[in-house]
N, C-alpha and C positions, 0 to 999 in steps of 0.2 A: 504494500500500500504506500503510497508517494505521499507520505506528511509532512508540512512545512511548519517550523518556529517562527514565528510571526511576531516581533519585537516593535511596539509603539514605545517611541519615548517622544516626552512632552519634554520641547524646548525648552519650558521653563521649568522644569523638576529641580527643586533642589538650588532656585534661583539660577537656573542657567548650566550650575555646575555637573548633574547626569549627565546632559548631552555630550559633556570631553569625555568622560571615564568611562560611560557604561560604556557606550560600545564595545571598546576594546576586550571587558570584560563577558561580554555577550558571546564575542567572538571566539574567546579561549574558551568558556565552557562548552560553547556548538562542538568545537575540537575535541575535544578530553572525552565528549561523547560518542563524537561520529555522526552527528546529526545535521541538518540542513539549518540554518537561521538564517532567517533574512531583518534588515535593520530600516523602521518606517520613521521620519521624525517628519511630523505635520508643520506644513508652511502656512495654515490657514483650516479656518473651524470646518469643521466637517471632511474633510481632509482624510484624518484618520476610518471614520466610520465607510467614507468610499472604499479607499484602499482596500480595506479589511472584507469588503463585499464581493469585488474584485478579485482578490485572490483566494478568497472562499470556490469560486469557479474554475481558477485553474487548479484545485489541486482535492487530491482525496480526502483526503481530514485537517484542518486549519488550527492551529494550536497557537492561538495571540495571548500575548504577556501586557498587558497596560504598562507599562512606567512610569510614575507619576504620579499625582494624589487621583481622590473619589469622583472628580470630573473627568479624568481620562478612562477611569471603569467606566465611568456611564456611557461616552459614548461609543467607547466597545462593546459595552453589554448591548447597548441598544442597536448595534450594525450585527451583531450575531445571532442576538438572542432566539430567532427562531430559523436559523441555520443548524440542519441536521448535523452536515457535515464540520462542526465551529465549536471550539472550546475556548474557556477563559481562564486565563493567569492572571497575577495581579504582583508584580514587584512594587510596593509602596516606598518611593521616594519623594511624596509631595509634601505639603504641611500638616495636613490634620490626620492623612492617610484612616479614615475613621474604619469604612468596609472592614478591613481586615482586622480590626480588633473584634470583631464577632465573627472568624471563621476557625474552628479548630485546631491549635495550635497556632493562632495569633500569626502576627506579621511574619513573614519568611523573605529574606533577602539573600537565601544563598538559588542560584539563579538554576546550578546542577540537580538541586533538589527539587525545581519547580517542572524544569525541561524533563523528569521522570518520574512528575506527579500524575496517581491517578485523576481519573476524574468523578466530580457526584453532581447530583442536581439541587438547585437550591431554588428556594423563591425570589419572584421580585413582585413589583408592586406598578398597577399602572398608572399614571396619574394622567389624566385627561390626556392620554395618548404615548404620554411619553413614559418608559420604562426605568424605573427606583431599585437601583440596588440596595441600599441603605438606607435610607432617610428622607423623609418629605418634610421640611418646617413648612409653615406658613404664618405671617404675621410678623413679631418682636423678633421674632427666632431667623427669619429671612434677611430678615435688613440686617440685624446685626453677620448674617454670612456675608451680604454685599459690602457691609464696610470693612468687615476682617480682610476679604481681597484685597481692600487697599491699603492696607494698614500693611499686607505684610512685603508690599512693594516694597516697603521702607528696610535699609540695610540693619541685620540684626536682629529683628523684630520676629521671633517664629510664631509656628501656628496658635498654640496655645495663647500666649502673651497678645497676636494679633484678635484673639477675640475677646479677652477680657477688653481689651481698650476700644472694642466695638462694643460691648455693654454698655461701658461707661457712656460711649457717646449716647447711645439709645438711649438712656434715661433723661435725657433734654429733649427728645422728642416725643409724639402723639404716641401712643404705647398700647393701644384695644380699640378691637371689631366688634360689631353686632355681629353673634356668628349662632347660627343655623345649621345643626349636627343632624344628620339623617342617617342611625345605622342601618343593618340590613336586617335584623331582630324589630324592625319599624321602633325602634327607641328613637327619640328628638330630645336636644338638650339646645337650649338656647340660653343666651346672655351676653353679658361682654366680656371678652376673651383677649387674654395677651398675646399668647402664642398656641399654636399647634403643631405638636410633631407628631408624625407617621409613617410607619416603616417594618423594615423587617430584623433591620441592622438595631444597634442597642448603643450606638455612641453617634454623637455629632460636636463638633465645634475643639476635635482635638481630645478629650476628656470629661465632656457630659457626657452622664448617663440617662439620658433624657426619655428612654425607653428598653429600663432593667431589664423585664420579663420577655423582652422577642427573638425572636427566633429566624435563621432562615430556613429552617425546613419543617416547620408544623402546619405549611398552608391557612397564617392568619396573620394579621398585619396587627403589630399593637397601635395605639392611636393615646396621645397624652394633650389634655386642654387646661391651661392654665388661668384662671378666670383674674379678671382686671385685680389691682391692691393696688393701695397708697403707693405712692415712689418710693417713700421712706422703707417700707416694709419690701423692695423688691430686692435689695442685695443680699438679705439676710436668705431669699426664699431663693436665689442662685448659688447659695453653696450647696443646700438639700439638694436642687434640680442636679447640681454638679455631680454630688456624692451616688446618684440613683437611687437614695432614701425617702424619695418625695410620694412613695406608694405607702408606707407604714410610718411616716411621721406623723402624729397626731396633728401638732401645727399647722400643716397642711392641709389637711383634711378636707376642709369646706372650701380650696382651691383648687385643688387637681379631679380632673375627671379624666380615667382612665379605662381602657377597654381595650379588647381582643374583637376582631370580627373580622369578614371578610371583604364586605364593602362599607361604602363612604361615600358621602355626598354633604360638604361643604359651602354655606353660602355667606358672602360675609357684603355689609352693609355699603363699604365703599372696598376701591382696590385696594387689593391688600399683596404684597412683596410675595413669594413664594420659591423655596430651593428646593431643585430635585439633586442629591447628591452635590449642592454646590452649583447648578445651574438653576439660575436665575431668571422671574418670570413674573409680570404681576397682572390680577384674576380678581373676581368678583366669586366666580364658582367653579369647585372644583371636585370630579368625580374621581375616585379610586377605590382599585379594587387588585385583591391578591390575585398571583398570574402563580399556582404551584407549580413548583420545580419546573419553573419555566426556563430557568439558566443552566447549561453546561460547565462546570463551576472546576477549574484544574487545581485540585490537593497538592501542595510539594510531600513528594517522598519525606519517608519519615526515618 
């Protein structure tokens, strides 16, 4: 069977720096195996997701590695995802690299181990079309992704440290939707709401646990809605959200609504910001719904 290693790496991994060094490292392990690798770096959005379509057709089984943080999984996951013939790898070299802190045995950066990983199926999540490895925010939770981007333009600034100093800012701005929750149990929760996350992955923003209990392979999305609080009261209920204690803190209690299901449908009063893995989007309404083991998912060797 004529399989090809299929290596994306994102220009900007690592502030620029992947682009010198993987390769070369790409290249010695394709060697030491005997295996074919080919090396893609995208000049322009969508780029990657072609390419990856493309050589899904010339070849028998497609075995692509992302390079990069949770935005270059997605638009691999999304150019593959229902290609027979197409698997997915993930070397986490970006900022938050969140994906892979919820896949078994955590982030893997030895590149021999991934190029002789099996493969398993996982979930993803759709969101008005577009396909969720990890995480959906909407609301507080978004905008603060939008300005962690630019924050970590800034020399020295990493992912983590890029989004506390995008809290900060968000707390000087408008901070709750009138939001309109339709499960698929016909439950409706409405009121005003800070933020919402949703997904199957269980961190966002680098080190929240913004969604403890999910899973990629139980076919249900968890979904967490943080209902509006004084400003004064918001830092102190960001270290809980931080810690994933915000499901059993009493504190909490009469702020967090939480749930498991399959579908969603989202309506929120005016536009509201929305991150699918870090891409950026902003909606009034928004439907999702769990896609099971809808991903070809590459394990590194163990």
């Amino acid at each position: 069977m004529n399989e090809l290693h299929l290596f994306i790496v994102n220009p900007g991994a690592g502030k620029g720096k992947e682009q010198k060094i993987l390769p070369d490292r790409i290249r010695a392990a394709a060697d030491s195996l005997g295996v074919s690798a080919e090396i893609f770096i995208p000049t322009a959005p969508g780029a990657a997701a072609a390419h990856v379509r493309k050589r899904a057709k010339e070849t028998d089984f497609l075995r692509v590695y992302a390079c990069g943080g949770d935005g270059t999984v997605n638009e691999a996951a999304n150019a593959l995802w229902d290609l027979p013939n197409a698997a997915l790898g993930v070397y986490p070299c970006g900022s938050g690299n969140d994906y892979v802190k919820s896949l078994p045995g955590g982030p893997c950066r030895d590149l021999a181990a991934l190029m002789q990983g099996e493969t398993a199926m996982v979930d993803l999540v759709d969101v008005n079309g577009m396909k969720c490895c990890n995480m959906t925010n909407i609301g507080f939770d978004a905008l603060v992704a939008h300005r962690m981007g630019l924050f970590r333009r800034v020399p020295f600034i990493s992912g983590p440290l890029a989004y506390s100093l995008a809290v900060a800012v968000g707390l000087i701005s408008r901070m709750s939707w009138q939001i309109r929750a339709e499960f698929d149990d016909n439950e409706v929760v409405e009121g005003a709401f800070m933020l919402s996350a949703i997904g199957v992955g269980r961190v966002c923003g680098g080190k929240y646990k913004a969604l403890p209990t999910a899973s990629l392979t139980d076919g249900l999305m968890d979904v967490c809605m943080l209902r509006r609080v004084p400003r004064w009261k918001f830092p102190g209920l960001i270290g809980v959200y931080k810690s994933g204690t915000h499901l059993e803190d009493p504190r909490v209690a009469d702020i967090v609504t939480y749930r498991r299901c399959k579908s969603l449908r989202l309506r929120f009063n005016r536009p509201a910001c929305r991150s699918v893995d870090g891409e950026l989007e902003k909606g009034c309404e928004f439907t999702l719904k769990v896609l099971p083991e809808a991903l070809r998912l590459i394990l590194p060797k163990a």
